[in-house]
N, C-alpha and C positions, 0 to 999 in steps of 0.2 A: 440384543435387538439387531444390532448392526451384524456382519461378517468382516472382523478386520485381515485387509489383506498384505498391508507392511507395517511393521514394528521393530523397533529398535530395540537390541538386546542388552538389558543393565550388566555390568560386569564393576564388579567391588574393586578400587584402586589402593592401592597401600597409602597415599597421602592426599590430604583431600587440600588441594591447590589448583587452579588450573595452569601448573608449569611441569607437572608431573608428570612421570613419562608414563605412555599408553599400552596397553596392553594390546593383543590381537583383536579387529572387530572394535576398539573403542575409537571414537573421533576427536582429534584433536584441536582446536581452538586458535585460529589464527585472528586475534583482531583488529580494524581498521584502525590504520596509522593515527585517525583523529578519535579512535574510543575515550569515549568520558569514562572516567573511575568509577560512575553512578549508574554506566549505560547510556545505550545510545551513541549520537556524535557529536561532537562538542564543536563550536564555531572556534576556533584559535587563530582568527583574524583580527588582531588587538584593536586596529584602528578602527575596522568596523563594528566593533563591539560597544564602541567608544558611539562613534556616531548614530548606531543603532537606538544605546540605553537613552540618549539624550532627546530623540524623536520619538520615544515610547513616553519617557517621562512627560514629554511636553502633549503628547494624543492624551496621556491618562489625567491631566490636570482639563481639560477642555471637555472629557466627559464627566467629569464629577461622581456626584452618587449614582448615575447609571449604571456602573462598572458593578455595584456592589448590590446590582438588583439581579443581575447572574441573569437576566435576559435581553441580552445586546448582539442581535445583527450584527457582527462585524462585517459580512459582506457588503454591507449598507449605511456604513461606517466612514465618514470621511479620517482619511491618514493625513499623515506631517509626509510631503512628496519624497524627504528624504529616505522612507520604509520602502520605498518601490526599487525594484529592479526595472532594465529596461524591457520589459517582456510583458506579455498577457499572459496569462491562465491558459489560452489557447497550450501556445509554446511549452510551457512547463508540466501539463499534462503531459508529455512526451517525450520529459527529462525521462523516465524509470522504463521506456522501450527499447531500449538500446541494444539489447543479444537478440536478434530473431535468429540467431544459428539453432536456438534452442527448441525455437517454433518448426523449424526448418527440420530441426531432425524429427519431432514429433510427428508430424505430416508424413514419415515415411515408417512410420510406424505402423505395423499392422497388429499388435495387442494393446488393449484401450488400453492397460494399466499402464505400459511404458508410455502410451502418447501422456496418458494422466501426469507422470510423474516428472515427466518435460516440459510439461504446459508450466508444472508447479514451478521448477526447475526458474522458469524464464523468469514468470512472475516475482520471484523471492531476488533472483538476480541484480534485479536494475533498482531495488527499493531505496540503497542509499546515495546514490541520486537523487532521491526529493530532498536532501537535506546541505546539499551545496553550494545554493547562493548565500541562506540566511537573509531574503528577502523577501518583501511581498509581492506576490506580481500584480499589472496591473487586469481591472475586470475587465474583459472582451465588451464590444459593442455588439447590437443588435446586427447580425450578419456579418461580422466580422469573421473570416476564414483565414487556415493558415495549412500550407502543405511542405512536406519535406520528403526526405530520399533515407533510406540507412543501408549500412555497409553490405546487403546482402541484395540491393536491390528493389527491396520492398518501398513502397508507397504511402504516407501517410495523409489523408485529406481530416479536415477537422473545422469544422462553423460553429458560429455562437447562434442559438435557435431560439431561444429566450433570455429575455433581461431580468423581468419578475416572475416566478424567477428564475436564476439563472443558470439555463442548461446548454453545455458544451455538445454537440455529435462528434465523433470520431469513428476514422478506421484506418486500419492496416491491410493494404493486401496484399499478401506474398509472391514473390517470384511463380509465374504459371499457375496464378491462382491456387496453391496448395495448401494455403490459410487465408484465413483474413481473423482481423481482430476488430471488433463494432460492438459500439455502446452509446451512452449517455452519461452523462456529470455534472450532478446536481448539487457542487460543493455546500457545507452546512461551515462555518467558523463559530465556535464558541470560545468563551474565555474561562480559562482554568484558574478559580481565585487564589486555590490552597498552595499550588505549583507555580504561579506568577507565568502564565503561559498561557498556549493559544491550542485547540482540539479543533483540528477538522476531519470531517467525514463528508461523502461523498456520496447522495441518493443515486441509484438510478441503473437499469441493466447493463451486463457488459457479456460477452460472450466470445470465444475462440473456435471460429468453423474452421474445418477440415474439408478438402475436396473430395471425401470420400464422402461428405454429409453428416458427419457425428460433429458433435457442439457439445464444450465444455461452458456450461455457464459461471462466472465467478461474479460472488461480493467481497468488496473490497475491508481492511480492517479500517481504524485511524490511523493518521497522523497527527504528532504532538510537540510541540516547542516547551519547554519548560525553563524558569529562573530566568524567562528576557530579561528579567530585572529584580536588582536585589540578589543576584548571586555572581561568583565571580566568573564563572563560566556557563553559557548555556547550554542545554543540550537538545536536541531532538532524538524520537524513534518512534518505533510502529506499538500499537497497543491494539486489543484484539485479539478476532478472529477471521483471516480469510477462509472462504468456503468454496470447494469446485465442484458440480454435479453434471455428469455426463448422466442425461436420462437414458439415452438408447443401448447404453451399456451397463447401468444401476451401479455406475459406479460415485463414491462420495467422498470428498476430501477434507480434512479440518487444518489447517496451519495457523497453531496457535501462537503468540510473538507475549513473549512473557516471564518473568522469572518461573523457574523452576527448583523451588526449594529446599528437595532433599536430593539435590543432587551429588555427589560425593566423588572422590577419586578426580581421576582425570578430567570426570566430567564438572567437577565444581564448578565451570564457567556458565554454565547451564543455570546459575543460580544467578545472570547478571539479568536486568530486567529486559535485554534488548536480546533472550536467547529464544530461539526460534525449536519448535519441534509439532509436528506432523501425523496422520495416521489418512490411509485410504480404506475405504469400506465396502463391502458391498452391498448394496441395498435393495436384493428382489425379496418382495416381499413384505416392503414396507411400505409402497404405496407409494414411493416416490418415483417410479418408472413410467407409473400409469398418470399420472394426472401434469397438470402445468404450475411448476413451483419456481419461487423462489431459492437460490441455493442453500437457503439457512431457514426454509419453509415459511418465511416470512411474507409481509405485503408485496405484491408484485409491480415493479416500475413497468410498467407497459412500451412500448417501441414509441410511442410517441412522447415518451418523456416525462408521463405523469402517473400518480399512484392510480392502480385498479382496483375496481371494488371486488 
């Protein structure tokens, strides 16, 4: 259906470990100082873990059987103060923007698939940044705004626009307006019974313009906390799939974040649950150039923040 335009090439390793040396063309596996044995990244802040499990225990003793009805608003949710960091949602939104070199180089890109794979590039960059406070932030008030600067110049302005519920605006604009980055965020929290943990997902459009006028739209995957309690270490990571569609160039992106099972040789690491792998496609001819979609052809969050019919 698709046209795919990059793919990685399987090559057979003599030992299926991921410490094994690589062949020409294979990628090797460097992981985060904090990688959990299970995936993802593990909190290894002992005190805070400490004080963490004991304001979790004391939230889940106050909710009771609600917890076990698997339909609880955490957003909505009174916490033990001790779960909070000093920060809003505003703020934290902001942790995972932190390379705009990557933006920067894409904008001067004049083949959509290299801006494509920059755009991707940026995005996968900053993701393990959502996972280093090991906090809750607190929720934004009705018009609460928060603006900041990053290393290259760029700009970020961001308002709370709704309470119920609750949607963040945000943008980025780049040095000579050469990007900008604009959306909405309509965080979801649920609780994960089976993993003793917390899934959130995030409604609502997000899109990367270019001064030449091409827009990459992406939706975002989850994020996921696992074992807050009852294990000896926690971990977070991404689960999912992010989606990127440039309509005026029909190009289409998938960036899956997931084990990958039969992966073998050098690439065995490929089999952790926090391994990430990718395909760009082309898509004239599928009807997704011509009309107004969603990146994963789903419901569309509209500019004003809510779903369209």
């Amino acid at each position: 259906m698709f046209k795919k335009l990059v793919v990685g090439k399987d090559k057979d390793g003599s030992k299926d470990r991921p410490g094994s040396s690589a062949k020409d063309g294979d990628v090797v596996a460097g992981l985060h100082r904090d990688a959990h044995d299970d995936g993802g990244l593990s909190c290894n802040n002992d005190e805070l873990l400490r004080q963490q499990e004991k304001a979790i225990l004391k939230w889940m003793k106050t909710m009771g059987q609600r917890l076990f009805s698997g339909n609880v608003n955490v957003l909505n949710t009174p916490f033990p103060v001790e779960m909070f960091e000093p920060r809003s949602y505003l703020e934290k939104l902001a942790d995972v923007w932190v390379y705009p070199r990557f933006l920067a180089a894409a904008a001067e890109q004049t083949s959509p698939l290299d801006r494509m794979k920059l755009t991707i590039t940026w995005f996968i960059a900053g993701l393990h940044h959502s996972f280093e406070k090991w906090k809750k932030p607190f929720n934004p008030i009705l018009g609460e705004t928060w603006q900041a600067s990053l290393s290259d110049g760029s700009s970020i302005a961001m308002e709370q626009i709704s309470h119920h519920p609750p949607v963040s605006a945000f943008q980025i604009e780049g040095p000579n307006g050469k990007y900008r980055f604009v959306g909405l965020s309509q965080p979801h929290v649920s609780i994960m019974l089976k993993a003793y943990g917390f899934k959130t997902t995030a409604r609502g459009y997000r899109f990367v313009e270019f001064h030449d006028g091409s827009r990459i739209a992406i939706e975002y995957p989850s994020y996921v906390m696992k074992g807050v309690v009852y294990s000896s270490r926690p971990r977070a990571e991404v689960e999912g799939t992010a989606v990127f569609l440039d309509q005026r160039n029909c190009l289409k992106a998938f960036v899956r974040f997931g084990s990958h099972k039969n992966a073998t040789g050098a690439k065995a690491f490929m089999r952790r649950s926090d391994a990430i792998i990718g395909e760009i496609y082309d898509v004239r001819g599928c009807g997704e150039c011509e009309r107004r979609v969603s990146p994963s052809g789903g419901p569309i969050i509209s500019e004003d923040g809510f779903e369209s019919a």
